[in-house]
C-alpha positions in Angstrom: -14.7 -6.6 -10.6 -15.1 -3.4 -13.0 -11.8 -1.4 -13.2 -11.4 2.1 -15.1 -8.3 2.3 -17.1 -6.8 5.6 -17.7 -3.5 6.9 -19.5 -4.2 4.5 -22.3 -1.8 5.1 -25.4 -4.0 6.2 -28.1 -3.2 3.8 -30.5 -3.7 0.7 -28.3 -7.0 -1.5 -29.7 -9.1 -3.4 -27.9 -7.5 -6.8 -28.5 -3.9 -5.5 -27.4 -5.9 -4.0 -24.1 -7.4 -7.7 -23.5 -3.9 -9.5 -23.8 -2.4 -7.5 -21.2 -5.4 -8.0 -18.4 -5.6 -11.6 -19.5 -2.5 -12.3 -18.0 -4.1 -11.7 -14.5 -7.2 -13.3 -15.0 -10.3 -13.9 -17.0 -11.8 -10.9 -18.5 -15.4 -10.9 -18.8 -15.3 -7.6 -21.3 -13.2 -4.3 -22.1 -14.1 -1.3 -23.7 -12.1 1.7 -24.9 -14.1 5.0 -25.0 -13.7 6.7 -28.5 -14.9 9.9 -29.8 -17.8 9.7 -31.7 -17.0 12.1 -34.7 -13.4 11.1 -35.1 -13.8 7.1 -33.6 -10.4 7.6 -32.3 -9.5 6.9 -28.7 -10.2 9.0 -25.6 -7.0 7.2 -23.9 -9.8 5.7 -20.9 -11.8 2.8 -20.6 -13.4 -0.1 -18.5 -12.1 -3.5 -17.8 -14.6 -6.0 -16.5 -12.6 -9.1 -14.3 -13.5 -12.3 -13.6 -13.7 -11.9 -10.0 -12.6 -9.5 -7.0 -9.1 -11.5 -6.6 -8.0 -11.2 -10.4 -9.0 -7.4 -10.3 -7.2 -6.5 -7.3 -3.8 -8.7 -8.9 -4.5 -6.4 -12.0 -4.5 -3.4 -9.9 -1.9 -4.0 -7.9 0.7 -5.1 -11.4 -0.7 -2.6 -13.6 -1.3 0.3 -11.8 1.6 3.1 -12.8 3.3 0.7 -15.0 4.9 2.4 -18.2 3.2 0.9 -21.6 4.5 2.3 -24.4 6.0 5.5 -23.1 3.0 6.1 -20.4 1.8 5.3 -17.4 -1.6 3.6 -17.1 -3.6 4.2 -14.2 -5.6 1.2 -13.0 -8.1 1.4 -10.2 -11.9 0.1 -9.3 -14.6 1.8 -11.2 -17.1 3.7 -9.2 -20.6 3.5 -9.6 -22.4 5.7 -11.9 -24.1 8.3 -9.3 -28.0 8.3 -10.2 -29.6 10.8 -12.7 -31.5 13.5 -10.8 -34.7 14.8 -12.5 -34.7 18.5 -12.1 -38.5 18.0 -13.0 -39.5 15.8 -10.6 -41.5 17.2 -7.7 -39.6 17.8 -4.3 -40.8 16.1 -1.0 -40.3 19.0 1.6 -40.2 16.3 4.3 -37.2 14.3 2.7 -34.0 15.6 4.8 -31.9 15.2 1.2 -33.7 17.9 -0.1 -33.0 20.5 2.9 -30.2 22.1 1.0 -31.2 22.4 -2.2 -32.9 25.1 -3.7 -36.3 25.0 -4.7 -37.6 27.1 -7.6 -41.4 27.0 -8.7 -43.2 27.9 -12.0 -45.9 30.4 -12.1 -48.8 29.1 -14.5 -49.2 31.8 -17.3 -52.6 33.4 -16.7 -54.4 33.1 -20.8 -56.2 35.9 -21.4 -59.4 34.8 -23.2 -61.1 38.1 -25.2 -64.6 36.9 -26.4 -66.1 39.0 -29.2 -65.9 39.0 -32.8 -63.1 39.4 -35.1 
């Protein structure tokens, strides 16, 4: 089970983050978002759990507890919605599509002179 991790002290590494979620299960990988100019922490992050069980005990123990003077925020992660391809051509018969605006490109006419120079 993939969890998102909010609220996370800024100072907190990896390893610290891993010893805490351990405690309810096997975690299969964990990674804190940084910034990457500075490499210092964005305070979020995903946990990766064992299995649907071990999550859900993380969830339920974690979730609003105070960690060095904050309060994570444990939950499941969503999915990533898909990338849209605002070039990709539109089928007119796809019922998705009935609300969304549809803009078109005129072709630039070139204007060929023929003569000399």
């Amino acid at each position: 089970m993939n969890l998102f991790v909010s609220n996370i002290d800024f100072k907190i590494d990896e390893n610290e983050l891993k010893s805490i979620f351990e405690k309810f299960g096997k975690v299969k990988s964990l990674k804190i978002l940084t910034d990457p100019d500075s490499a210092k922490s964005l305070g979020y992050g995903f946990v990766k759990m064992g299995s649907e069980y071990e999550g859900q005990k993380a969830i339920i123990r974690l979730n609003n507890k105070l960690f060095r003077k904050r309060k994570l925020s444990v939950q499941e992660a969503r999915p990533k919605p898909p990338k849209v391809n605002p070039n990709a051509k539109v089928n007119e018969n796809d019922s998705t599509t009935k609300n969304t605006k549809i803009t078109r490109r005129r072709k630039r006419k070139r204007l060929i002179v023929e003569g000399d120079f």
